[in-house]
C-alpha distance (Angstrom), angle and dihedral (degrees) to the residues before:
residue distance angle dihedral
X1 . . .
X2 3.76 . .
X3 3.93 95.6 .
X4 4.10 86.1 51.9
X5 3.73 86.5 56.8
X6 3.70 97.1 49.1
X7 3.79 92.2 44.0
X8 3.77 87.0 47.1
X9 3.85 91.8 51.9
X10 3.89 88.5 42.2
X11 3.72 93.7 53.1
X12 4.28 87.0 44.0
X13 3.76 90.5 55.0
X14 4.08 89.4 44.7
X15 3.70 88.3 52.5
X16 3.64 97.6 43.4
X17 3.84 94.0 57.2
X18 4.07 92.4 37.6
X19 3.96 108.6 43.2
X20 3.59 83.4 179.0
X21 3.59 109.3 56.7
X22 4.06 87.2 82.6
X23 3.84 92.6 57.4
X24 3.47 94.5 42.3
X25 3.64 96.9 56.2
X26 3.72 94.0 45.4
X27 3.81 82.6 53.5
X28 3.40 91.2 55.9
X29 4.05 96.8 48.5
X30 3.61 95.1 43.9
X31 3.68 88.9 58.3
X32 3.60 96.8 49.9
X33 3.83 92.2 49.9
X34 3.83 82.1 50.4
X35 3.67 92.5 57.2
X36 3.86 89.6 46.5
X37 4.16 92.5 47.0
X38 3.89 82.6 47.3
X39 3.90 101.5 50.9
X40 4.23 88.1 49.3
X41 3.83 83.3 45.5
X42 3.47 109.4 -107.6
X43 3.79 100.9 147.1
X44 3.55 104.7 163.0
X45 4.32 91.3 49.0
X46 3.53 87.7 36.8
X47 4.17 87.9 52.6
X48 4.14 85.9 44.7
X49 3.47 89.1 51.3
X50 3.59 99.5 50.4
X51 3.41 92.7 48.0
X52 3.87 94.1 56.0
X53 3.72 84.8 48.2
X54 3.70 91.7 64.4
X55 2.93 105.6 45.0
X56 3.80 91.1 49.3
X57 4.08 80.6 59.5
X58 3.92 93.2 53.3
X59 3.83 86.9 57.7
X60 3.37 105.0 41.9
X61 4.11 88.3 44.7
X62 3.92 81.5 52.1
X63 3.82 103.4 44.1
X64 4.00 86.4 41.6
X65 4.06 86.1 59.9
X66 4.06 87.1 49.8
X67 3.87 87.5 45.7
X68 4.08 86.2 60.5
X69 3.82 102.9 42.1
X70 3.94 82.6 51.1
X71 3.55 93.8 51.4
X72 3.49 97.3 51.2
X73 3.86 101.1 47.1
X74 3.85 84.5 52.9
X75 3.85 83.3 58.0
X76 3.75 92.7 45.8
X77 3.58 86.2 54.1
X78 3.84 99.8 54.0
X79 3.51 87.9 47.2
X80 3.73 96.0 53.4
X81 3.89 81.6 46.2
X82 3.58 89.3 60.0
């Protein structure tokens, strides 16, 4: 129970500095079920899913550019702390 925490905590902190990484990985799941839904034929969910999948990237491409401005005014700061 105590490893779940830490890797809960771990995954928190990996979040917290890359608002992306959530976005991106439902990108990447939602086009592999698209691939699936395509292969039994399923066009149209397939298309629907692809779609989602995209758009999932455009955010996650987005929030990941907010993740780095943040990160570097919080190192500005510290150095004008220094």
């Amino acid at each position: 129970m105590r490893s779940l925490r830490k890797l809960w905590k771990k995954a928190m902190s990996y979040i917290e500095e890359n608002l992306g990484a959530p976005c991106i990985v439902a990108f990447m799941a939602l086009l592999i079920l698209s691939a699936i839904e395509l292969a039994l034929g399923n066009e149209d969910l397939a298309s629907k899913l692809a779609e989602a999948a995209y758009y999932n990237l455009v955010a996650g491409v987005i929030l990941q550019i907010v993740s780095i401005f943040r990160s570097e005014r919080k190192a500005q700061e510290r150095k004008a702390e220094d």
